[in-house]
N, C-alpha and C positions, 0 to 999 in steps of 0.2 A: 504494500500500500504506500504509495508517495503523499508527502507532505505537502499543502498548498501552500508554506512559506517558505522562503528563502531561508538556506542553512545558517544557524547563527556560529559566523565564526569568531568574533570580537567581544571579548566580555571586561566589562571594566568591573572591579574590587574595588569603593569607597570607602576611607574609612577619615574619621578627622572631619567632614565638612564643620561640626560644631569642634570645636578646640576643646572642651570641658567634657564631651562623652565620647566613653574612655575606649568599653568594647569593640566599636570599628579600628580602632587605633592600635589596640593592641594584636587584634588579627592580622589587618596590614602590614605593621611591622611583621608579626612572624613570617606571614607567609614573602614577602621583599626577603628575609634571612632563608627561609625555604620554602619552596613554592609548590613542592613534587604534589605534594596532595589537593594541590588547585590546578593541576593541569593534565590535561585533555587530550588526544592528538586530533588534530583537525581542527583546535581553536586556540586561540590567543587569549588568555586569560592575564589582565594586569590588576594585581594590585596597585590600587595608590596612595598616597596619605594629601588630601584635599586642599587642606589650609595647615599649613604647617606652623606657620607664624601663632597662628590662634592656640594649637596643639601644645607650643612649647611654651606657651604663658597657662597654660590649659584657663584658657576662658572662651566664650561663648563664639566670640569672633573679635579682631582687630578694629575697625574701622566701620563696618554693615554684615550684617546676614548675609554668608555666601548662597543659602539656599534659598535667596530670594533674588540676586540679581542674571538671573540667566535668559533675561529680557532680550528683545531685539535692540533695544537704545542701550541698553549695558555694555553689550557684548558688541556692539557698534561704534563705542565712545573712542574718543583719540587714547592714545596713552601720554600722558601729561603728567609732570613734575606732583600734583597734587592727586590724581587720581585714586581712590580711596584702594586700600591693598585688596579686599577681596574682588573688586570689579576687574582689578588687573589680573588678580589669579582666575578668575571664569572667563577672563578672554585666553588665557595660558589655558585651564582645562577646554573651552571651546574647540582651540587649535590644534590638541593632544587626543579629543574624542572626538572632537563633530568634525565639522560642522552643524551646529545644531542644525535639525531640521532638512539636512542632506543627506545621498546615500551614500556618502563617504563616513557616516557618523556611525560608531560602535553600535552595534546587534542590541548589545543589554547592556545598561548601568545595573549591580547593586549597589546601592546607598545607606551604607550600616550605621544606627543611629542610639541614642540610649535616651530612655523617656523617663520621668518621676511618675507617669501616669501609671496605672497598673493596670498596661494592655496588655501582659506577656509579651510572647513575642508574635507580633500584628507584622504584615507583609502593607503594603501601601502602595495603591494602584492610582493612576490617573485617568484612564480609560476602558471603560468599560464595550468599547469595541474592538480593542487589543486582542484579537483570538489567539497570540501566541501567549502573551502575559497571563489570559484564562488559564488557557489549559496550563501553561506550568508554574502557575498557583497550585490549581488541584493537583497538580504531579507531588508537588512538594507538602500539602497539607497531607493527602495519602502517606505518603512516606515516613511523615512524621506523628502521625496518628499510631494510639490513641490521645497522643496530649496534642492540646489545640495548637490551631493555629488563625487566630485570627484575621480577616481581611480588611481593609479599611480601604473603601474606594471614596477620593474625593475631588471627585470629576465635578465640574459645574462648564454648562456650555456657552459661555462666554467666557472664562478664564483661559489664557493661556499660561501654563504654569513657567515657573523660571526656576522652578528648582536643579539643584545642580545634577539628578538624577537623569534631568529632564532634556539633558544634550543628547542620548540613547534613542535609538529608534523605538527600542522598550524599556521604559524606565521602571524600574519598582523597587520601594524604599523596604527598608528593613528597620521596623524599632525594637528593641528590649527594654526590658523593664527592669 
């Protein structure tokens, strides 16, 4: 039986977009020191560490929210003497994953995140007519069943999201609690 998607060869590992939640951060580093159990053959799996500046103050971010400026006027902006550090670093991850919004832009972002909420660990989708991001949601809630796995979709049809996730042709966030 063939697949009607395109094979995903490009998978980018986030960790760090927030500087103060720790779990993404300390995954990426392991897996940047070894990587053998994140990789594939027939794909290109990076880890990354997002906003590093932020990571080594560990606070929330530098200058703005990286996970909000993956805008077109952001990621459009000059690079200038003043330009705030996380917009300069989502034009640097633009360059490294995307093009946003091109087919030169990585297959999958994951975007590992750590919440005070007590969602467990919840997956975070933007679109709900993503039939690849569906089905491997349910791949991955099966797998790890019987402990949950929450989904949290929050699609609104007028939002264009800027999350940093959201450079991926399929983005989908990861939180822990």
């Amino acid at each position: 039986m063939s697949s009607p998607w395109a094979p995903v060869r490009r998978v980018g590992l986030f960790g760090g977009t927030h500087g103060n939640e720790l779990s993404g951060v300390l995954l990426v580093r392991h897996w940047l020191q070894d990587g053998a159990e994140i990789q594939r053959e027939g794909v290109e799996v990076k880890p990354f560490l997002t906003n590093p500046r932020a990571v080594e103050r560990c606070t929330r971010y530098i200058d703005c929210d990286l996970n909000r400026v993956f805008d077109p006027e952001n990621l459009g902006r000059p690079v200038v003497e003043d330009i705030p550090y996380e917009v300069r670093r989502a034009q640097e991850i633009n360059h490294i994953f995307g093009p946003k919004g091109s087919d030169d832009a990585y297959d999958l972002i994951f975007d590992l995140h750590n919440t005070t909420s007590n969602m467990g660990g919840t997956l975070i989708l933007e679109n709900s007519r993503d039939d690849f991001t569906i089905q491997m949601v349910h791949y991955i809630k099966n797998a790890l069943a019987p402990e949950p796995c929450p989904v949290l979709l929050i699609e609104h049809p007028s939002l264009k999201y800027a999350t940093t996730r959201s450079v991926a042709k399929h983005p989908v966030g990861k939180y822990e609690t």
